[in-house]
Each structure stands twice: as structure tokens, then as C-alpha cells.
N, C-alpha and C positions, 0 to 999 in steps of 0.2 A: 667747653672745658675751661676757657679764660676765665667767664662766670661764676664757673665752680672753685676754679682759684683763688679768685679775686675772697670770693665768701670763705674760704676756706683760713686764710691768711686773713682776713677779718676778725672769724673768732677766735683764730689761736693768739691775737693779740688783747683782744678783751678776755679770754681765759688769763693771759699772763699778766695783765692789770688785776686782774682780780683777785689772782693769786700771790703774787707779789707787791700790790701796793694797794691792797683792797684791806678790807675791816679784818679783824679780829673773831676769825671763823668761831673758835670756841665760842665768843661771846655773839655769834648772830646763832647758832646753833641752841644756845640758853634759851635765847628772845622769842627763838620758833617751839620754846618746850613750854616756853612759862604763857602763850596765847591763850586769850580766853575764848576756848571756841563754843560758848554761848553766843555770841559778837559776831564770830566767824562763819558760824552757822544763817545767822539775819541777814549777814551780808551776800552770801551765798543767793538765801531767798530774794533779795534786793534786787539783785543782779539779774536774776531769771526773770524777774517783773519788768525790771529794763528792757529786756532783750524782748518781750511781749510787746512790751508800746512801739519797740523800733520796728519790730514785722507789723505791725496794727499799720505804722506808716506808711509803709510799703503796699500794705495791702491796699489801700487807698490810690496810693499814686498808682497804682494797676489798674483799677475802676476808671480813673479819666484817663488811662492811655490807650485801652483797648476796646474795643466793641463786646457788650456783650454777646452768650455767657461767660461769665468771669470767674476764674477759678476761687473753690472754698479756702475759708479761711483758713481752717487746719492743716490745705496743703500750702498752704502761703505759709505759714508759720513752721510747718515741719520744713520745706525749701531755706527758705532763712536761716532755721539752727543747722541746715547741714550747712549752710554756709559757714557759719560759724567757726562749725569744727573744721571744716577743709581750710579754711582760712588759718588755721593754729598747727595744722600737721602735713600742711601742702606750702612751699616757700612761695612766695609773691604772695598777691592778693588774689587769688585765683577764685575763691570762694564765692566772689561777686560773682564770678562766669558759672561755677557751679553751681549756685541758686537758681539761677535761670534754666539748666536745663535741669534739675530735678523738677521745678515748676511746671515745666513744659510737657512732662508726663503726665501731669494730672490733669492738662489744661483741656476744655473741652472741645473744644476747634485746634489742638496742636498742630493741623498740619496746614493753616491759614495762612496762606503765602504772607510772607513780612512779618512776620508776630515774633521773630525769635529774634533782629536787629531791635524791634518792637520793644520787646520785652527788658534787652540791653538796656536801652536807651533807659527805662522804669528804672534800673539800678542806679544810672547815673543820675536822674530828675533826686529818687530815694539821697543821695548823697548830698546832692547839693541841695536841698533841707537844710541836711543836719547840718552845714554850715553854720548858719544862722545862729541856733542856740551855743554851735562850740566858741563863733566871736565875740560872744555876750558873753561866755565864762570868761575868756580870756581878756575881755577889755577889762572885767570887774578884777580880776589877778593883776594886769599891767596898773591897774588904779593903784590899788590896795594891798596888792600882796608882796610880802618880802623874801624877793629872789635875785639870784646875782645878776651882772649884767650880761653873761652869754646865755642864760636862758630869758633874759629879759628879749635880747636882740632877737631869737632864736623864733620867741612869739610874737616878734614886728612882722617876723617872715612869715608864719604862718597864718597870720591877719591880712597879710598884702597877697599870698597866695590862694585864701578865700574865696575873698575878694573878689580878684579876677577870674576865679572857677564858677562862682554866681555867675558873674556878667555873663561868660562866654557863655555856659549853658542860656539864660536869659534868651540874649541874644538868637542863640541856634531855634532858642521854642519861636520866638516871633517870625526868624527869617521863615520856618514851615509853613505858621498860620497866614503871613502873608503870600506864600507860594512861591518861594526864593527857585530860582532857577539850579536845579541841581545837573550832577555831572553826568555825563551819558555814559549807556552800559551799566551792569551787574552796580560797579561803586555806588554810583548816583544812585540806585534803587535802593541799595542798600542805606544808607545814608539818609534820605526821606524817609522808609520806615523809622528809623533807631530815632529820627525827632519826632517822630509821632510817641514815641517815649518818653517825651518831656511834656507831654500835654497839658500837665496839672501845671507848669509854670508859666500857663498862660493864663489861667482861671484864677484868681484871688482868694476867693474864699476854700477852696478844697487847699491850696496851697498852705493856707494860713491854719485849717485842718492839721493837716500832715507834719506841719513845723510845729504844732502844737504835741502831737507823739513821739517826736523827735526829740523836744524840750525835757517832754514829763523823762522821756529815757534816759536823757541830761542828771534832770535833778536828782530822776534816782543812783545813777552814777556816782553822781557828786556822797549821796547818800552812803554808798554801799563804802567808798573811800573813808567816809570820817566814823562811820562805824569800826571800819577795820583798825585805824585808828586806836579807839575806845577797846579793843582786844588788844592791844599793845599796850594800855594803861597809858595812850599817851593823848595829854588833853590839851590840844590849839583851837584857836577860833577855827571856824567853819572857813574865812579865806584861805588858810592853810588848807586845807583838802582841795580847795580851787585847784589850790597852785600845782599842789602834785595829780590830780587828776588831767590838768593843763598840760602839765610836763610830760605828762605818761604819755597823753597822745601824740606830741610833739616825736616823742622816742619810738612809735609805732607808724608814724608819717613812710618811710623806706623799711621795709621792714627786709632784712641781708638773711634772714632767717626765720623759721616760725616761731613766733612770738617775742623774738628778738632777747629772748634768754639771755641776761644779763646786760646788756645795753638799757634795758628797759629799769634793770634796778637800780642801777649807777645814776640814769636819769631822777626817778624818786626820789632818792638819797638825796640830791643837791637841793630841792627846797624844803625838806627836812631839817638837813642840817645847817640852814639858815636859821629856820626858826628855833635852834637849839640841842634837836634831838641828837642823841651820839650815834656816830655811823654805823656802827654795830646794829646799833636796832632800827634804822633806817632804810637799812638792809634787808635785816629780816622784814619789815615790814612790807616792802616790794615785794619779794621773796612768797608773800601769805597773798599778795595784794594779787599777782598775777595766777597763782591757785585758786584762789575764787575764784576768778574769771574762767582759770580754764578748768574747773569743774563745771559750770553753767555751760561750756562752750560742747563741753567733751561728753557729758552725760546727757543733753538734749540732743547733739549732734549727732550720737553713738546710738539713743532710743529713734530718734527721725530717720535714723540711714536704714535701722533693720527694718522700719515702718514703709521705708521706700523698696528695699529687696535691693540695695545696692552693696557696692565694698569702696575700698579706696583707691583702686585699679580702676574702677568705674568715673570717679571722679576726679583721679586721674587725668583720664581720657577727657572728661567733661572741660577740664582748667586747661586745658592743649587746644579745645574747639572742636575734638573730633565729633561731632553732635549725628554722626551718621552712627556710632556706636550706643546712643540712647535707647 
């Protein structure tokens, strides 16, 4: 219940920001009539080519983590977009845990002692990848791009928390390979499987694979942001989409709600209207920026879930761990 307070009194003061000290509704209302949704639409498609390279990566880090046989790729990619979507209509990040066990129904050996700590572990190795490509956005943003200093500080933090989210994973794949002494009983077991989940960041060249699909999803991101852009008529150099694509994710780092609705646009806005643009349409442009997304999230997720025979009671369940209800 404190939880549910604490988030409850969170958004009713970013409603009231919004409301009372936020833009010029008629005029973000304008900005979302006059979008060119030719742009709208590319970006759309952009997005969903994204979300392909990042399960491609995934699917990969599954290969070196598990023995085969290995599940297909259509249920690796259908698992991923329900992640997606539980991740946009479920609070937390739960959708990681939910991927997994949508996955684990297709999986051929699902009932292989250790495969489902196993399998974990694949999401976390999956994550700390994409580190990599998102510190290279953001070094080229802290180079180049013009934004103020509390989202400047804001991406020191999220550079140094990387960081050390690499190493410790790093770390955890090597203490496995060299046979680190784990804890005894059920934890300990548990524990050695979920680092057989980081396999690939012991291997070099599949690792350097995997951050390579991770990138492409990157750049298409980066992409699908300065298209959207270009439907708002508004034309910045390409560091500009850095910065607020940098920012966006910075605003989705805790997320107090799904999708972090309005947190997330108030974020956009501020390297925006650095670079010029008026709040009003810096607004609406988050506003369109987070409807892409979550039409790619909601319409794959929504076609994958009925593909699977699930609801969101089921996934539900899945983001709690009750995996005995699979």
C-alpha cells in the first residue's frame, strides 16, 4: 500500500505540473493535428525493425547460454514483443520476467532442471549488451550536444551506472567459468544456473555479434526519433535526436508507472527546448514520440499474446514469478 501511495502522489504532482505550469494545451493539441503522419507512419515501421534486431540479439545470447535444442526464432521474437507490451501495461519492468516464461513454453526441454534461473540470467547478459551501444550515444550527446546541466549530470550518472552494471555482470560470467564456489542449498543452485545465462560474455566474438544487434536497434531508434521529428516540421541536426532519444531513456531508467506517461515528455521537452523548439511543440512531440513506440509495443504484443493463448492475468502471474501457473 505505501508503494501504491508513494506512485499515486507521484503522478498527481506531475499531473499538476502539467497542468498548471506545463505548455499551452491548445497549442500542443494544434501540433498533434497539423503531424505529418507520412513520417509518423516510417517511424512506426522503424521502430518495429528495432524491436526485431533487439530479439535477433536475444536470440543469440540464448544459443551460447543454453544447450541445445534451442528454441525458434519466431517464439524468441513473439516472447520479446510480449515483453514489450507487459512492460508498457504492467508497472515495473516485469516484462523481462515475463519473456522468459512465455519463452519457456515453447522451449523444447522446458522442464530441464536450471533452464528457467538459466534463461533469467539470458535477459540480464541481453541487457548488458545493450549498454555498450547506449554509452556511445550518450558519450557522442555529453561531446556535442546542447543540453543543460541537470541532464548533462543526470547522463554522468547513467555512464557510471553502466559501467558498473558491465563489470559486475563481466565479473559474475568469469567467477562461473572459473568455478567460483557458490552458496549451498536451493540459492547456491540457483545462482550457478542464472550465470550459465551470461555465457556469451565470456565468448568474444558472439558477444561482439549480439552488441552488433543491439547497435543496429540503436541506430534505428536514434532513427525513428529524427524522423518524428521531420513530422513535426522540425529540422535539428541528427545530435539533436541523440540528445532526446538519450534523455528519453534516462526518464525510463525507474519507471513509477507504465511508460512513465508524462515524466517521460517533460524529459523530451528539456533538450528541445534547448535547441530552440517552443514547448508547446516539444510536447506534442514526446506526446507522438511515445505512440510510436507504443503502437509497436501494443500491436506486436497484442498479435504475440493471442499467438501464445495468453491474457494479462497470465502475465500477471508470470511478472510475480508464480511460473507454477504456466
Amino acid at each position: 500500500m505505501l508503494h501504491v501511495g508513494l506512485v499515486a502522489a507521484a503522478a498527481t504532482g506531475v499531473v499538476a505540473l502539467l497542468v498548471f505550469h506545463g505548455p499551452n494545451w491548445a497549442q500542443v493539441g494544434h501540433a498533434l493535428t497539423g503531424m505529418n503522419f507520412g513520417w509518423a507512419a516510417l517511424a512506426v515501421f522503424l521502430a518495429f525493425v528495432s524491436s526485431l534486431a533487439r530479439a535477433m540479439s536475444w536470440d543469440n545470447v540464448i544459443k551460447e547460454a543454453v544447450a541445445k535444442p534451442h528454441p525458434r526464432l519466431r517464439d524468441v521474437i513473439s516472447a520479446f514483443f510480449v515483453g514489450i507490451f507487459a512492460n508498457g501495461v504492467l508497472p515495473g519492468r516485469v516484462g523481462e520476467v515475463v519473456r522468459v516464461g512465455v519463452l519457456m513454453r515453447r522451449m523444447p526441454e522446458r522442464d530441464r532442471p536450471g533452464l528457467w534461473p538459466a534463461m533469467l540470467g539470458t535477459v540480464l547478459a541481453h541487457r548488458i549488451l545493450e549498454v555498450f551501444p547506449s554509452i556511445a550515444l550518450i558519450a557522442w550527446v555529453l561531446v556535442s550536444a546542447k543540453i543543460p546541466a541537470p541532464a548533462r549530470t543526470a547522463l554522468w550518472g547513467v555512464v557510471a551506472a553502466g559501467i558498473t552494471f558491465v563489470c559486475v555482470g563481466i565479473a559474475l560470467a568469469r567467477r562461473h567459468e572459473q568455478g567460483g564456489e557458490e552458496g549451498k542449498g536451493r540459492f547456491g543452485w540457483m545462482l550457478a544456473r542464472a550465470r550459465e545465462g551470461l555465457g556469451i560474455l565470456r565468448r568474444p566474438i558472439p558477444s561482439f555479434i549480439s552488441t552488433g544487434w543491439q547497435t543496429i536497434g540503436w541506430l534505428l531508434q536514434l532513427c525513428v526519433v529524427y524522423v518524428t521529428l521531420l513530422a513535426f516540421d522540425i529540422h535539428l541536426p541528427l545530435i539533436a535526436a541523440a540528445a532526446v532519444l538519450a534523455v528519453a531513456n534516462v526518464a525510463l531508467v525507474l519507471p513509477l508507472w507504465p511508460g512513465n506517461l508524462g515524466v517521460l515528455q517533460a524529459a523530451i521537452a528539456v533538450p528541445l527546448v534547448a535547441y530552440g523548439v517552443p514547448l508547446p511543440r516539444a510536447v506534442a512531440f514526446g506526446i507522438a514520440l511515445q505512440a510510436i513506440e507504443s503502437v509497436v509495443g501494443y500491436t506486436g504484443g497484442i498479435a504475440c499474446l493471442f499467438r501464445e493463448g495468453l491474457s494479462v492475468e497470465r502475465l500477471r502471474a508470470m511478472g510475480a514469478r508464480r511460473v507454477d501457473t504456466i
